[in-house]
Backbone as ProteinMPNN parsed JSONL, in Angstrom:
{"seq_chain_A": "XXXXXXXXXXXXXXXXXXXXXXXXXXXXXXXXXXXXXXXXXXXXXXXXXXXXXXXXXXXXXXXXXXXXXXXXXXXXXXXXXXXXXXXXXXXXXXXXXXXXXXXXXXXXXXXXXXXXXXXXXXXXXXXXXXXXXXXXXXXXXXXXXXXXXXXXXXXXXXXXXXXXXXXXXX", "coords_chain_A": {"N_chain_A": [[-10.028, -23.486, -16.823], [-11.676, -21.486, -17.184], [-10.628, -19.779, -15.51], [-8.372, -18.845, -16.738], [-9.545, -17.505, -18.878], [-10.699, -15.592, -18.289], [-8.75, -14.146, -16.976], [-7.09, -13.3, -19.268], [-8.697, -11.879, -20.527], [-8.774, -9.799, -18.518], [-6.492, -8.767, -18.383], [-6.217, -7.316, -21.181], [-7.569, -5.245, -20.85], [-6.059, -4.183, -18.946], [-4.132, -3.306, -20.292], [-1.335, -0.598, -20.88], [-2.021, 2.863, -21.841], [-1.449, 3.238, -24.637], [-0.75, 1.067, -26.076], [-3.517, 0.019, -26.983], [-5.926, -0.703, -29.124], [-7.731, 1.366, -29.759], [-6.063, 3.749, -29.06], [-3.983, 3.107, -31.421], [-5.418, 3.409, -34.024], [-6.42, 6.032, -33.829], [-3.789, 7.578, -33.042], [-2.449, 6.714, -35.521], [-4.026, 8.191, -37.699], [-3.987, 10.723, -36.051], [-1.623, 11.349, -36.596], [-0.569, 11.351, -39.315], [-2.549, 13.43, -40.548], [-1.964, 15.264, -39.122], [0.931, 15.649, -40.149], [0.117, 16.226, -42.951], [-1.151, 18.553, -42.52], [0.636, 20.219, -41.475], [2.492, 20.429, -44.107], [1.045, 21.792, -45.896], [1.6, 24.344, -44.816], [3.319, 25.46, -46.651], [1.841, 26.042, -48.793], [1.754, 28.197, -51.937], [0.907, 31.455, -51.515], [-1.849, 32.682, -53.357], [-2.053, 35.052, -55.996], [-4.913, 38.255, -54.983], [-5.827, 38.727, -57.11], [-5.765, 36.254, -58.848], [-7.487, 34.663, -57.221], [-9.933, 32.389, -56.975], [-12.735, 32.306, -55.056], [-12.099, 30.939, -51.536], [-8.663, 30.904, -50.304], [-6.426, 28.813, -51.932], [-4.72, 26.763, -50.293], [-6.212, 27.153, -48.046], [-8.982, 25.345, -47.505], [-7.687, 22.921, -47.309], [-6.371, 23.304, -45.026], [-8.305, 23.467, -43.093], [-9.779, 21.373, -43.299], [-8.246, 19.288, -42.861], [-7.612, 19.914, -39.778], [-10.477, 19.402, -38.768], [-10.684, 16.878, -39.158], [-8.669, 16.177, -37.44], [-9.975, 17.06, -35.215], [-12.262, 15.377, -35.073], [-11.099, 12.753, -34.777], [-10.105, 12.749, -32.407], [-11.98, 13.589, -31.034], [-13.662, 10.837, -31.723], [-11.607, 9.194, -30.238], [-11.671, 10.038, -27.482], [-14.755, 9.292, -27.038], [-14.402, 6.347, -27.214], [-12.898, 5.568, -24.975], [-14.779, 6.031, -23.352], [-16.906, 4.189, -24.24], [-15.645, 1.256, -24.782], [-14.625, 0.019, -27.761], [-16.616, -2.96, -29.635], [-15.314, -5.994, -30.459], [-14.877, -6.89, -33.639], [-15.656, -10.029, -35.291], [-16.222, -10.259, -38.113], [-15.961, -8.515, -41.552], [-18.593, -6.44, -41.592], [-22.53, -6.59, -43.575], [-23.089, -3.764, -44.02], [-20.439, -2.642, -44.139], [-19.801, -3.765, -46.308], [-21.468, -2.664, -48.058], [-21.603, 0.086, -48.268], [-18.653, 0.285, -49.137], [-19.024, -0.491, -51.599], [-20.858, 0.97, -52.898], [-19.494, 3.112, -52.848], [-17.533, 2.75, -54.962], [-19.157, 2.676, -57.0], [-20.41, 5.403, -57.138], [-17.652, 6.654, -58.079], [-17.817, 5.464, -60.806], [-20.158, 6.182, -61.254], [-19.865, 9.293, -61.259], [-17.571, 10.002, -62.728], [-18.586, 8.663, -65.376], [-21.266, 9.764, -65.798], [-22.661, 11.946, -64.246], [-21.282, 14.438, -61.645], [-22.812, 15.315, -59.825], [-25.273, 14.232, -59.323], [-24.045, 11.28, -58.987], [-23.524, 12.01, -56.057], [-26.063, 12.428, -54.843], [-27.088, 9.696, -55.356], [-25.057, 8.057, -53.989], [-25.413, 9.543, -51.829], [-27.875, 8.621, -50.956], [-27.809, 5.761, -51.389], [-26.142, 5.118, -49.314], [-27.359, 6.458, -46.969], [-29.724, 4.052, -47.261], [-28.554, 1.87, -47.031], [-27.345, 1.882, -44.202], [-29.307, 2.04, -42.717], [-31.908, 3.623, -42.694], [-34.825, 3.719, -43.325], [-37.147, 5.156, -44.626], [-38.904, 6.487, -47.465], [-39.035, 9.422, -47.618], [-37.382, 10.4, -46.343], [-35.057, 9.67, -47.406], [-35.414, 10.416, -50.23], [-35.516, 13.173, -49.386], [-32.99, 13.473, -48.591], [-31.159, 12.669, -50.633], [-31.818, 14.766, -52.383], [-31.222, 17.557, -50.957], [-28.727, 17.294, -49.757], [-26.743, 16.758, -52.097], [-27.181, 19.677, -53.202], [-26.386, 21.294, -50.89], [-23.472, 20.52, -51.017], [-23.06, 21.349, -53.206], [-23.408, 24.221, -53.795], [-21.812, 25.123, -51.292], [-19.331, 24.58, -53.127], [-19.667, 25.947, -55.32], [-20.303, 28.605, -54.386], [-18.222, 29.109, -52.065], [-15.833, 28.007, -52.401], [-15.534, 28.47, -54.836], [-15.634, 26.73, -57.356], [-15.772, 24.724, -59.821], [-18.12, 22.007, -61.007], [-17.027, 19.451, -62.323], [-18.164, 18.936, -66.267], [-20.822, 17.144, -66.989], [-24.41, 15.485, -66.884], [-26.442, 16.837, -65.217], [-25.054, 18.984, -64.198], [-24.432, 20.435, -66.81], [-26.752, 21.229, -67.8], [-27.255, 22.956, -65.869], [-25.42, 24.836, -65.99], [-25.497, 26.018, -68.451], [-27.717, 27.544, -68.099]], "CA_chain_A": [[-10.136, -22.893, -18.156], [-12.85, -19.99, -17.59], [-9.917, -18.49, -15.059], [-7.088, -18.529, -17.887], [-10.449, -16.28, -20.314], [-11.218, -14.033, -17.178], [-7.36, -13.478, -16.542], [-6.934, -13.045, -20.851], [-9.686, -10.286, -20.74], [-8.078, -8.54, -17.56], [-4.956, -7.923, -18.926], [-6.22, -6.847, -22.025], [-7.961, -4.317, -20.354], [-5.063, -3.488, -18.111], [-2.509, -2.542, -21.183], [-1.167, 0.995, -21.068], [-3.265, 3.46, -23.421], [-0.468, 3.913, -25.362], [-1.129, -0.552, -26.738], [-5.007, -0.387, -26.965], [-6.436, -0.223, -30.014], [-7.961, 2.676, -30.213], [-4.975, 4.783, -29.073], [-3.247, 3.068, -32.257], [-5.947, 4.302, -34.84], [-6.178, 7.577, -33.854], [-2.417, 8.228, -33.299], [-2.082, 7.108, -37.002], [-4.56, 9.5, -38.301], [-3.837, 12.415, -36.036], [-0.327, 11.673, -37.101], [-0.474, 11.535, -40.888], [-3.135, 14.38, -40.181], [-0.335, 16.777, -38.801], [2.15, 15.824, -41.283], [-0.039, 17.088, -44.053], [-1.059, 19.996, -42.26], [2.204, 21.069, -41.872], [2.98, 20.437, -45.45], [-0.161, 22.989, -46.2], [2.143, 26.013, -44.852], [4.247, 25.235, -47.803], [1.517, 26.241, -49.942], [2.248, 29.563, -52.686], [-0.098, 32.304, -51.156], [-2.047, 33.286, -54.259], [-2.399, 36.722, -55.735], [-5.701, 38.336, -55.039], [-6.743, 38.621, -58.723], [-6.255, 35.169, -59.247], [-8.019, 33.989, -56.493], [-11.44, 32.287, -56.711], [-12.863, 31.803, -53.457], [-10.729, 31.197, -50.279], [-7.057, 30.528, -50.603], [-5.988, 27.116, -52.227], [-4.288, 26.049, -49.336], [-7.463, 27.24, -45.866], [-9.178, 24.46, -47.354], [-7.39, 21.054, -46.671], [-6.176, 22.976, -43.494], [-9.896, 23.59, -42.345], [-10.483, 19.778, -43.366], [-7.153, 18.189, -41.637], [-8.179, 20.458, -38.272], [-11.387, 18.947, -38.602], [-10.293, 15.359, -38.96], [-7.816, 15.816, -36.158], [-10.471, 17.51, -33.918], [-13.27, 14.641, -34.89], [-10.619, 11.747, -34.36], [-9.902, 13.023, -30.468], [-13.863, 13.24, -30.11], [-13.807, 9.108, -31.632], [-10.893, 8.591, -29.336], [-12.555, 10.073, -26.147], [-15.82, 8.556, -26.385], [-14.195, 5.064, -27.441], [-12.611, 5.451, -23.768], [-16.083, 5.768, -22.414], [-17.322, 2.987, -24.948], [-14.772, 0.816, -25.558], [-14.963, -0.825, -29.217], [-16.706, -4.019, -29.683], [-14.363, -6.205, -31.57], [-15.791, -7.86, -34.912], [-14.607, -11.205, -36.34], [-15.623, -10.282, -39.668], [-16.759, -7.061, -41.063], [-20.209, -6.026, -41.644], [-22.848, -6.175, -44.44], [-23.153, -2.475, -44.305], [-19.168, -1.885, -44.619], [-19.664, -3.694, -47.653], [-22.674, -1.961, -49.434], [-20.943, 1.175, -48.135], [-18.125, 0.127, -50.017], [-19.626, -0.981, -53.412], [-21.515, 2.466, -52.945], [-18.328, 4.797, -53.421], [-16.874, 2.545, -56.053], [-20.222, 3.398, -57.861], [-20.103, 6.499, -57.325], [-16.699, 7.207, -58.772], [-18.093, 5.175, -61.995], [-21.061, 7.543, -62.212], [-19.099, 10.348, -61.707], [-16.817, 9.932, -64.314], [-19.297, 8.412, -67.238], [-22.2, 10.341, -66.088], [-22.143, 13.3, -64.123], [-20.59, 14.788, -60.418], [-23.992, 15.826, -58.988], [-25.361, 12.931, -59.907], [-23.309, 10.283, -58.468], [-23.557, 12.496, -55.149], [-26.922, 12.101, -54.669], [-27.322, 8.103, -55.355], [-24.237, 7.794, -52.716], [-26.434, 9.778, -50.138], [-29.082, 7.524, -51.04], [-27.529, 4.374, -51.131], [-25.507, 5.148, -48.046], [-28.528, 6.219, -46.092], [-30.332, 2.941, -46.836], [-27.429, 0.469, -46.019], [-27.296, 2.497, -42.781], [-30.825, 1.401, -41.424], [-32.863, 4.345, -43.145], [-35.917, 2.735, -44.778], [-38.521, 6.216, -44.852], [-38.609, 6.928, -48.192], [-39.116, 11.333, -47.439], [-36.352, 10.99, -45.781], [-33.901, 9.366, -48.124], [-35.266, 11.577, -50.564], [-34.57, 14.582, -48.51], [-31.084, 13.421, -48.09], [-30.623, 13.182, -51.987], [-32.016, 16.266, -52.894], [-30.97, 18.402, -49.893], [-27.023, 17.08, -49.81], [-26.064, 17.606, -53.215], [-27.391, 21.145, -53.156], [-25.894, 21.923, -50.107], [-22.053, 20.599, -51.769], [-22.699, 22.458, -54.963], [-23.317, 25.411, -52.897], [-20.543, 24.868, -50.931], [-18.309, 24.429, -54.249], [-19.77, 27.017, -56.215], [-19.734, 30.062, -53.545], [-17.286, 29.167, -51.229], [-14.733, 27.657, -52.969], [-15.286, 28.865, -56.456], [-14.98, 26.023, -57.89], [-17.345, 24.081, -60.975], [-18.653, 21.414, -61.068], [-16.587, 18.471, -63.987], [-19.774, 18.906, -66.62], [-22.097, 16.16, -66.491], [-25.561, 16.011, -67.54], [-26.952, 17.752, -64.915], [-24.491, 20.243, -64.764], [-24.805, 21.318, -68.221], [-27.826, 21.978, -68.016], [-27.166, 24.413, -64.932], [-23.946, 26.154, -66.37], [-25.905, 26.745, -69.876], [-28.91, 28.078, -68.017]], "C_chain_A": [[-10.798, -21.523, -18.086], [-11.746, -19.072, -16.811], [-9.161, -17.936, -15.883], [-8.067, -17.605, -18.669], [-9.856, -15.093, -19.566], [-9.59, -13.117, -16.75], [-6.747, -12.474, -18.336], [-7.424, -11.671, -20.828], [-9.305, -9.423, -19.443], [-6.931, -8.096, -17.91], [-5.206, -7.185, -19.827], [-6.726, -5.512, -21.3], [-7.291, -3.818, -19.355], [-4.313, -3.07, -18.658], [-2.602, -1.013, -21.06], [-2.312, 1.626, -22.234], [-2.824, 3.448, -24.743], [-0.306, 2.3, -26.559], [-2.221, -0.633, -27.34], [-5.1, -0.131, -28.548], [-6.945, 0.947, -31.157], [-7.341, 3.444, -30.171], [-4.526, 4.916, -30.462], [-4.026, 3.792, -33.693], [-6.109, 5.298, -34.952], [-4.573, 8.334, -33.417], [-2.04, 8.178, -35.18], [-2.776, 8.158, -37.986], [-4.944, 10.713, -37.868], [-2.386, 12.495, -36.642], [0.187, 11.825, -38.605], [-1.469, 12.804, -41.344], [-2.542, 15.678, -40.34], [0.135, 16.556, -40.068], [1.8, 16.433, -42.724], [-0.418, 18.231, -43.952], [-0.018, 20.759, -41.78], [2.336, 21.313, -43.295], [1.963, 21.601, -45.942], [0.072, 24.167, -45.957], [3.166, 25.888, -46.026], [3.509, 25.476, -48.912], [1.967, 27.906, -50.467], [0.518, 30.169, -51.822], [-0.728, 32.828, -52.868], [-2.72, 34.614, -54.419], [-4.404, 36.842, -56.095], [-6.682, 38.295, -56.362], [-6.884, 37.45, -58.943], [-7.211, 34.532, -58.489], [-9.654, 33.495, -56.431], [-12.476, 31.886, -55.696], [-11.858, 31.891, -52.952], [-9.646, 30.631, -51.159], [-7.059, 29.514, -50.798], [-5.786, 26.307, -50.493], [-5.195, 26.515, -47.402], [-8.009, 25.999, -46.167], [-8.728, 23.08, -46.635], [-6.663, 22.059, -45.318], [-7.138, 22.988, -42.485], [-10.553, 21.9, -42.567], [-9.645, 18.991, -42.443], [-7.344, 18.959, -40.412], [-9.497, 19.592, -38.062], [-11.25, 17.166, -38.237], [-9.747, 15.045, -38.0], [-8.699, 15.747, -34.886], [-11.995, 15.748, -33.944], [-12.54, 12.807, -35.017], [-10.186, 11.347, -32.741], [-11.286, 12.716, -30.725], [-13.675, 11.567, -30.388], [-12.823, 8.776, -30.785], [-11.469, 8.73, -27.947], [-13.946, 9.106, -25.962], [-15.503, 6.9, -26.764], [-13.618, 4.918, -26.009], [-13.47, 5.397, -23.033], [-17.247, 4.554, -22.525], [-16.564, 2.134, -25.378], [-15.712, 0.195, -27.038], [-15.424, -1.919, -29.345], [-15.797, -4.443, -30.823], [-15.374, -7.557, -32.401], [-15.191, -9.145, -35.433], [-14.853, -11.086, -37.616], [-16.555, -9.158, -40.089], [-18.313, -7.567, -41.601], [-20.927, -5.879, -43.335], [-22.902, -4.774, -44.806], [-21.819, -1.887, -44.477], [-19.327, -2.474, -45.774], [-20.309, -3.357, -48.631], [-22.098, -0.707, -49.782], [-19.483, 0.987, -49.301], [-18.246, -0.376, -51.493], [-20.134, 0.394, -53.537], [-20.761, 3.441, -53.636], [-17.275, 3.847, -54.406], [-18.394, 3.014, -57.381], [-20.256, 4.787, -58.297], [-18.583, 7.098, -58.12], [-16.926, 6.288, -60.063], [-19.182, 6.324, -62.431], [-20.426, 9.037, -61.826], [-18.216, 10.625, -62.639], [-17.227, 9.593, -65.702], [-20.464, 9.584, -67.067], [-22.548, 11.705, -65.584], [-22.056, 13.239, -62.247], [-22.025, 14.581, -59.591], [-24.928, 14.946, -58.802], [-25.703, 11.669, -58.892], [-23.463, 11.169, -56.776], [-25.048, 12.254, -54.333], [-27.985, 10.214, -54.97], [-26.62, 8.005, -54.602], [-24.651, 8.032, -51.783], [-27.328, 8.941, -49.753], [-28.722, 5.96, -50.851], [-26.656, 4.195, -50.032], [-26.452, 5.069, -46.722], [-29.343, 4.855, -45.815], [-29.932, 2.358, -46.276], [-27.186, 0.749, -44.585], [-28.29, 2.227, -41.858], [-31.941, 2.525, -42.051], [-33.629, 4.146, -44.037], [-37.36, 4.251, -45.279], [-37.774, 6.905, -46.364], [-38.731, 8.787, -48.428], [-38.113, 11.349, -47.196], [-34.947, 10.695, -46.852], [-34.186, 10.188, -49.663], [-35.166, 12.943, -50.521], [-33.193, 14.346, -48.841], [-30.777, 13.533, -49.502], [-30.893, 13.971, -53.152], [-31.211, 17.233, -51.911], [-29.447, 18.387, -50.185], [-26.555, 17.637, -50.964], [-26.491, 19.04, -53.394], [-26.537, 21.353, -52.368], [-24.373, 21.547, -50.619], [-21.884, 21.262, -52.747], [-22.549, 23.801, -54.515], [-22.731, 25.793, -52.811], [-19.342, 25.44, -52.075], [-18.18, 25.513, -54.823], [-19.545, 28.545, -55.363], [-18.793, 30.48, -53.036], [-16.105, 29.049, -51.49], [-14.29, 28.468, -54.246], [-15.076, 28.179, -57.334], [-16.121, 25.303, -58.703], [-16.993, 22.89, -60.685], [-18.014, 20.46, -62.205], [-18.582, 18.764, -64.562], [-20.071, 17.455, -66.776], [-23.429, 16.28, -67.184], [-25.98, 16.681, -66.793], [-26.135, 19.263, -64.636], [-23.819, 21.009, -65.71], [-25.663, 21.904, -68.456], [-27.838, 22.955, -66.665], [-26.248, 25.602, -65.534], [-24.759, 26.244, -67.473], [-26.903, 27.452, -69.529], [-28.421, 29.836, -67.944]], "O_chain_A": [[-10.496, -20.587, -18.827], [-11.674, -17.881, -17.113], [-9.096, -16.709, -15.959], [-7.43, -16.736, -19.265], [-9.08, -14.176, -19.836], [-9.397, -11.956, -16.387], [-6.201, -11.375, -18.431], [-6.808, -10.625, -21.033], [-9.633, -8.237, -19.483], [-6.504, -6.97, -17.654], [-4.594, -6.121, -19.731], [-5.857, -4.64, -21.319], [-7.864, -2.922, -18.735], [-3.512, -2.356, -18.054], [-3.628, -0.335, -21.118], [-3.066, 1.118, -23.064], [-3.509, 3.592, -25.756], [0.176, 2.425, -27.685], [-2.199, -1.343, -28.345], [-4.318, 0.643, -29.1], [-6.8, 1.273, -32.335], [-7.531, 4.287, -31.047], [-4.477, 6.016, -31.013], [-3.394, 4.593, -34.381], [-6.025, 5.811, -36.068], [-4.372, 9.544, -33.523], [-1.596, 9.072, -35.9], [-2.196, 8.808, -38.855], [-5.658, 11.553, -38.416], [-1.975, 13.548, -37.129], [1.242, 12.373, -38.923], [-1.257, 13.248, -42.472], [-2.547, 16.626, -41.125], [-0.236, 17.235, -41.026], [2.605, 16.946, -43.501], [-0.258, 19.056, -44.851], [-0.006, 21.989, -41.778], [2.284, 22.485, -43.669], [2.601, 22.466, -46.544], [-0.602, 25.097, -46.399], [3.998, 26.784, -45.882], [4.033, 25.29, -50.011], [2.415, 28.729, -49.668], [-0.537, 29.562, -51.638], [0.118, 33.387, -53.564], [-3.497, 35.203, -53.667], [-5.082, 36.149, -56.853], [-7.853, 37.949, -56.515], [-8.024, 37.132, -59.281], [-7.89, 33.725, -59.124], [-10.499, 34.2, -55.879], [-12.975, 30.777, -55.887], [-10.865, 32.511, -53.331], [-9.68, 30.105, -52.272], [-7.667, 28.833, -49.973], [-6.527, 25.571, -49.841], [-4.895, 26.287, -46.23], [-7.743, 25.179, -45.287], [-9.25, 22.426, -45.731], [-6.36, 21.293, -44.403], [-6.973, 22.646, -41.314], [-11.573, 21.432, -42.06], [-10.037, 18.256, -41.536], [-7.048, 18.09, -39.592], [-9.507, 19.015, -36.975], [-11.658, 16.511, -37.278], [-9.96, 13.962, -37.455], [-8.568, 15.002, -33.915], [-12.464, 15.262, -32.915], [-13.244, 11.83, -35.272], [-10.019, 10.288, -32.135], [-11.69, 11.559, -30.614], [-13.535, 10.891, -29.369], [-13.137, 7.677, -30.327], [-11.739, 7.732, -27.278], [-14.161, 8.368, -25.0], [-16.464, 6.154, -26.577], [-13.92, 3.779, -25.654], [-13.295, 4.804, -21.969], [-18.04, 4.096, -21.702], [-16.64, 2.046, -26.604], [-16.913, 0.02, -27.245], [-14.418, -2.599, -29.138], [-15.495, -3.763, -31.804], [-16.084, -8.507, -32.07], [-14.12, -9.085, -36.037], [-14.072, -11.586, -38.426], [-17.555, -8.795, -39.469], [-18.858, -8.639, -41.867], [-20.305, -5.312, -44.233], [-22.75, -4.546, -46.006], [-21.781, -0.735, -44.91], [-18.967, -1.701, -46.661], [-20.032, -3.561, -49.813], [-21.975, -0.273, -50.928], [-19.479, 1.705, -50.3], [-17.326, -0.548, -52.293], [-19.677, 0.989, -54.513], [-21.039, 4.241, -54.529], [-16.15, 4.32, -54.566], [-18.275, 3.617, -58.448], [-20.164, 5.24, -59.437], [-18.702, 8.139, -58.767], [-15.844, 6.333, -60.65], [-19.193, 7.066, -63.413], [-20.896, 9.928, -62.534], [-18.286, 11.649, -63.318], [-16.706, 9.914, -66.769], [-20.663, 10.325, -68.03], [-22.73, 12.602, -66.407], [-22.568, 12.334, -61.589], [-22.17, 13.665, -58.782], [-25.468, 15.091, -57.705], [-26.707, 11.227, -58.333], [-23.54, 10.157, -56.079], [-25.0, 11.879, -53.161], [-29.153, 9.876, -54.774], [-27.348, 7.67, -53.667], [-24.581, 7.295, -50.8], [-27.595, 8.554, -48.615], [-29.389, 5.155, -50.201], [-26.38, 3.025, -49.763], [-26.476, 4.23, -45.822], [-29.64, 4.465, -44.686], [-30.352, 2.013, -45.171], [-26.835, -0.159, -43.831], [-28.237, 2.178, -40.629], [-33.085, 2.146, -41.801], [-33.435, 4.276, -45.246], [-38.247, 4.136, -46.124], [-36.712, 7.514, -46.495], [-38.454, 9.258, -49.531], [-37.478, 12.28, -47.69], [-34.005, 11.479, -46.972], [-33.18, 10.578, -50.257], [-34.812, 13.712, -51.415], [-32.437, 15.166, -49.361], [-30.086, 14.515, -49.772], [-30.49, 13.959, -54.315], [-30.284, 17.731, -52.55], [-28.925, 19.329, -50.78], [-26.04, 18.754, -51.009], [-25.588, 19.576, -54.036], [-25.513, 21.712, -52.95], [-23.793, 22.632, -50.668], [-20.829, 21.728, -53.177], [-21.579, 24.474, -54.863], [-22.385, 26.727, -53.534], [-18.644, 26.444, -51.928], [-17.124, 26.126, -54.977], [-18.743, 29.412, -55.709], [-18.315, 31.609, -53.152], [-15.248, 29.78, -50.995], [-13.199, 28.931, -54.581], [-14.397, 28.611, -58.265], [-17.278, 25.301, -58.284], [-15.9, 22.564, -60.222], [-18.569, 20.702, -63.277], [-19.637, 18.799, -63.929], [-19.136, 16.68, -66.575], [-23.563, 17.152, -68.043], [-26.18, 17.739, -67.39], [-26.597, 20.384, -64.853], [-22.97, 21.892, -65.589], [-25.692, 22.927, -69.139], [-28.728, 23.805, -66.69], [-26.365, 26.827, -65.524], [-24.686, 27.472, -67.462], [-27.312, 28.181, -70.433], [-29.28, 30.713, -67.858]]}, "name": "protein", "num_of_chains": 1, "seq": "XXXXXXXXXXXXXXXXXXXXXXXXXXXXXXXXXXXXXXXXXXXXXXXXXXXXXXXXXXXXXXXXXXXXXXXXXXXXXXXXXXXXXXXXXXXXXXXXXXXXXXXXXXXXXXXXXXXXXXXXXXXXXXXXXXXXXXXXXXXXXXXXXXXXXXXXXXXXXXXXXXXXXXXXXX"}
C-alpha cells in the first residue's frame, strides 16, 4: 500500500509543466490577460483638450502588464515552492471574502473612501496583523495614497460620499 502512495506522489511530480497546476492558473490569467490587452489598442486616442489625466486606455494596459508580469513572478517562485494543496479553503479566504462584499455595500450606501479604508483594515486583520498602529496606518495611509492616485494621476473623482463631500466642498 505505502508503495502504490510513494509511486501516486512520483508521478504527480513527474507530469510535464505544461499538466501541473500551477502552469494551468497562470496560463489562464496570462491568457485572458493578453486578450484584453490587445483589445486596449482598440481604444479611441482622446483629444488633448478632453483629456483628464493619462489616456483612457495606458491605464488597464499598465494594470494587465502588471498582472501578467506579477503572475510569471507567482509562477516562478511556485516552481521553487511548489503549492501546498488544501482540502478546504481557509478561514481567512473567507473573511477576505465577506470583506469586499462589504465593501461594495459601503461604497455604494455610504461613501468610496470610506469603504476603502475598513477593507484595508479588515483585510489586514484577517491576514495575521493584530498591532493596532499598524492597522491604523494601513487605513489612513492607503486610502490617501488611492485618492491621490485618482485625483492627480488619473483625474478622476471620487462617487460623492460623506467623506468626499466634505473634501470636494472644501
Amino acid at each position: 500500500m505505502n508503495n502504490v502512495q510513494k509511486q501516486k506522489r512520483a508521478n504527480k511530480s513527474s507530469l510535464p509543466f505544461f499538466l501541473k497546476e500551477e502552469f494551468k492558473v497562470s496560463f489562464i490569467i496570462i491568457f485572458v490577460s493578453t486578450i484584453l490587452l490587445i483589445t486596449t489598442f482598440t481604444f479611441d486616442i482622446v483629444p488633448p483638450i478632453l483629456n483628464r489625466g493619462i489616456q483612457p486606455a495606458t491605464f488597464p494596459k499598465a494594470l494587465l502588464v502588471l498582472i501578467i508580469s506579477l503572475t510569471l513572478l507567482v509562477y516562478y517562485l511556485s516552481t521553487k515552492k511548489p503549492w501546498k494543496l488544501e482540502k478546504k479553503l481557509s478561514k481567512t479566504f473567507y473573511l477576505t471574502l465577506i470583506s469586499f462584499v462589504l465593501f461594495v455595500i459601503i461604497s455604494k450606501t455610504l461613501d468610496f473612501f470610506l469603504a476603502i479604508s475598513l477593507l484595508s483594515v479588515f483585510v489586514s486583520y484577517s491576514w495575521g496583523e493584530k498591532r493596532i498602529f499598524y492597522l491604523l496606518l494601513v487605513s489612513i495611509l492607503f486610502p490617501i495614497i488611492v485618492f491621490i492616485f485618482f485625483e492627480t494621476i488619473l483625474g478622476l473623482r471620487f462617487p460623492p460620499g460623506i467623506i468626499t463631500n466634505i473634501y470636494y466642498q472644501v
